[in-house]
C-alpha positions as CSV (number, residue, x, y, z in Angstrom):
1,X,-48.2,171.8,22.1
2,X,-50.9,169.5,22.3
3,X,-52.5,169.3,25.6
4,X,-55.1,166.1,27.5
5,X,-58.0,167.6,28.5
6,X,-60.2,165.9,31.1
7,X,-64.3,166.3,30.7
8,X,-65.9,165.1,34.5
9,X,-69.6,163.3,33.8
10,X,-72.0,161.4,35.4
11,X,-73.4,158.8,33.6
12,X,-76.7,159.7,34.5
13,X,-76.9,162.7,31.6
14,X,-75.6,165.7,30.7
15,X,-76.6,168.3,28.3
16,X,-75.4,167.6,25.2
17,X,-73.7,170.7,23.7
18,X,-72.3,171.7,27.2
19,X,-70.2,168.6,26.4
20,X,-70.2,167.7,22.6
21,X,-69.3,171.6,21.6
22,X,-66.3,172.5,24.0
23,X,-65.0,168.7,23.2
24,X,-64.9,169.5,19.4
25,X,-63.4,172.8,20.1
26,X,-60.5,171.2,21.9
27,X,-60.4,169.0,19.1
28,X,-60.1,171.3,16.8
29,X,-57.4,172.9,18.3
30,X,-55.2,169.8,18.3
31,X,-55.5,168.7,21.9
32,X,-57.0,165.4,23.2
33,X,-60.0,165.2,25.2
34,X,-60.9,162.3,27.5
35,X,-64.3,161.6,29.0
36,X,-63.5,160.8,33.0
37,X,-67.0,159.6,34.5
38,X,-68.4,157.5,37.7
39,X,-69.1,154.5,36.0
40,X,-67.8,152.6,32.9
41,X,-70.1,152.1,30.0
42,X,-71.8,155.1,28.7
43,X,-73.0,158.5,29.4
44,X,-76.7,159.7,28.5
45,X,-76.7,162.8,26.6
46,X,-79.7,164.9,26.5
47,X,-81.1,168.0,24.6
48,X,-82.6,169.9,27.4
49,X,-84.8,166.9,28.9
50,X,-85.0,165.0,26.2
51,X,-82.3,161.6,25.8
52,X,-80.8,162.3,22.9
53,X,-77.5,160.1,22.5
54,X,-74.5,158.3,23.9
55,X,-71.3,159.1,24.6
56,X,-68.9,156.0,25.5
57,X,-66.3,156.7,28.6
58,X,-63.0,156.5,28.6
59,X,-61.8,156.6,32.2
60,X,-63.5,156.3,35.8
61,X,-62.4,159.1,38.2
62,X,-61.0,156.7,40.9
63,X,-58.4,155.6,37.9
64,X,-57.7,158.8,37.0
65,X,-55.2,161.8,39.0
66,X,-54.9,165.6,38.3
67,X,-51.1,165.0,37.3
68,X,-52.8,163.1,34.0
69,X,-54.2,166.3,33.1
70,X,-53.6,170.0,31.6
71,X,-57.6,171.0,32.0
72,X,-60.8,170.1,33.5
73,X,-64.2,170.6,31.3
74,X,-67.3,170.8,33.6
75,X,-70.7,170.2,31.5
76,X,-74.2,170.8,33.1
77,X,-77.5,169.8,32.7
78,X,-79.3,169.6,36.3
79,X,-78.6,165.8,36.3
80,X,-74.9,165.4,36.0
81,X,-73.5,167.7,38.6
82,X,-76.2,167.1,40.8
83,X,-75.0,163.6,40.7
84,X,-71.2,164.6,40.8
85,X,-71.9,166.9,43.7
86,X,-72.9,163.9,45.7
87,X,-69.8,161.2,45.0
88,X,-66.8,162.2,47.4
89,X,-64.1,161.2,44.7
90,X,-65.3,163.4,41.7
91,X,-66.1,166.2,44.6
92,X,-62.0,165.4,45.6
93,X,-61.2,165.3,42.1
94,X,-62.3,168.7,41.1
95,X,-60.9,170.2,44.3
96,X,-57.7,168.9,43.8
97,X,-58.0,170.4,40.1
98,X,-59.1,173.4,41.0
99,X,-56.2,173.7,43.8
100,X,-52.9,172.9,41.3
101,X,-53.8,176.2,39.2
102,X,-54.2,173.9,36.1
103,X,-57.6,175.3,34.6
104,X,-61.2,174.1,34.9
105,X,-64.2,175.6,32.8
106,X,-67.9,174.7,34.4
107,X,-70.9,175.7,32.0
108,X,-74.7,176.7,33.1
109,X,-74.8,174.3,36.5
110,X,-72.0,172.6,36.7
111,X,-70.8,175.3,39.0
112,X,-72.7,173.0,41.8
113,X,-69.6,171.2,42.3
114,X,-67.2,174.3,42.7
115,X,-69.6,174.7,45.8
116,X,-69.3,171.3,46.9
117,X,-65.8,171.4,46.5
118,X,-65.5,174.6,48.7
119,X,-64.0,176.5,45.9
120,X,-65.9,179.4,44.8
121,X,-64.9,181.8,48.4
122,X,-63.7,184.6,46.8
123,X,-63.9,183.8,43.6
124,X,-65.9,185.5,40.1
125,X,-68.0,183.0,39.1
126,X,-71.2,183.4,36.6
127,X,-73.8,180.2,35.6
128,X,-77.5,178.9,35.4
129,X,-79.0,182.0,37.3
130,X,-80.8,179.6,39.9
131,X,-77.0,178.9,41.1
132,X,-76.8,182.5,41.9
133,X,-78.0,182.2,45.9
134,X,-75.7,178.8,46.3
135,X,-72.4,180.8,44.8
136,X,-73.1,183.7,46.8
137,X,-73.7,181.5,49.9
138,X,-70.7,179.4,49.5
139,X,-68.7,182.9,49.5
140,X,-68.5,183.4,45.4
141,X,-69.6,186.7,43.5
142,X,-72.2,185.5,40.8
143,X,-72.2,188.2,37.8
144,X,-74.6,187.6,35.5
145,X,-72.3,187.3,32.2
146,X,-71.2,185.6,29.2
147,X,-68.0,184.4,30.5
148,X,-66.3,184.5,33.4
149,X,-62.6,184.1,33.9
150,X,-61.0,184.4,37.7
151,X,-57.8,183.0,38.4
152,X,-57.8,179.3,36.6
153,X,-61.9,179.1,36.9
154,X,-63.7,179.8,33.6
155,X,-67.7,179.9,34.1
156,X,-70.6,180.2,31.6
157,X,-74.4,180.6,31.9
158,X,-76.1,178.5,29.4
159,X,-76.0,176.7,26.0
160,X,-75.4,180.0,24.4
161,X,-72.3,181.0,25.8
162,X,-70.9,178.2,24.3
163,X,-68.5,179.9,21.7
164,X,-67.3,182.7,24.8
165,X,-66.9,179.7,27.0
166,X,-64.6,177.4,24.5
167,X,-63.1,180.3,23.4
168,X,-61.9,181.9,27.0
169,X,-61.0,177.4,27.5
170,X,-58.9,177.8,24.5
171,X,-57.1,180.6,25.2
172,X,-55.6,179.6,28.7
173,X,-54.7,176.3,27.0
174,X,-52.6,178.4,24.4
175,X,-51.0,180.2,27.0
């Protein structure tokens, strides 16, 4: 069955495979993917910090509600959740997500807005290693792995966990 998965941006950038590599493995897999940002227009990709291209949004987060969704994608970069982290309505957003049980998947630092959202106490939770002291002050247990899977919270490092992390995405959606 064919499931709407929702991938949460600022248009300010985000790193390009974090988002372009998980949204062609949902693809793939026969579900649709919808990019939910701030703003309308477009969202700044870059490769590491360098632009590279656009990606054109599809819905802003105020228009959007958990119930129109089976999954939450969370790319990094340093830009985008820095800049998610900071507007009350994405931070709601993913809290709310994060509370239904539906599951959400945050690569390298996107796990910035699990801490803003309060909702890393007591939970596994691996990313960029310069999250580790915010996870573990917010109440979280950083490991230092591939993928992590606790509860309906999926966490990767970097860039190359990509194939562990849309893989471990996948699977939950299957189930």
């Amino acid at each position: 069955m064919s499931k709407r998965i929702a991938f949460l941006t600022a248009s300010e950038g985000v790193e390009e495979v974090e988002l372009t590599e998980p949204w062609k493995a949902v693809l793939d897999a026969g579900h649709t993917a919808e990019l939910v940002s701030l703003d309308e227009g477009e969202v700044q990709l870059f490769n590491h910090l360098d632009k590279s291209s656009t990606q054109r949004i599809d819905r802003r987060v105020q228009d959007v509600a958990v119930a129109d969704y089976d999954a939450l994608v969370l790319p990094g970069g340093v830009a985008n959740p820095d800049a998610l982290r900071a507007d009350d309505e994405a931070v709601a957003f993913i809290r709310d997500f994060v509370d239904s049980g539906k599951p959400v998947a945050a690569i390298c630092h996107a796990p910035w807005t699990l801490v803003e959202a309060d909702r890393v106490r007591g939970k596994r939770i691996t990313s960029w290693p310069s999250l580790q002291t915010d996870i573990r002050n917010a109440g979280g247990d950083w490991v230092d792995e591939e993928v992590a899977v606790d509860g309906n919270l999926i966490t990767s490092r970097n860039p190359d966990d990509i194939p562990a992390f849309s893989k471990a995405l996948l699977a939950v959606l299957d189930h």
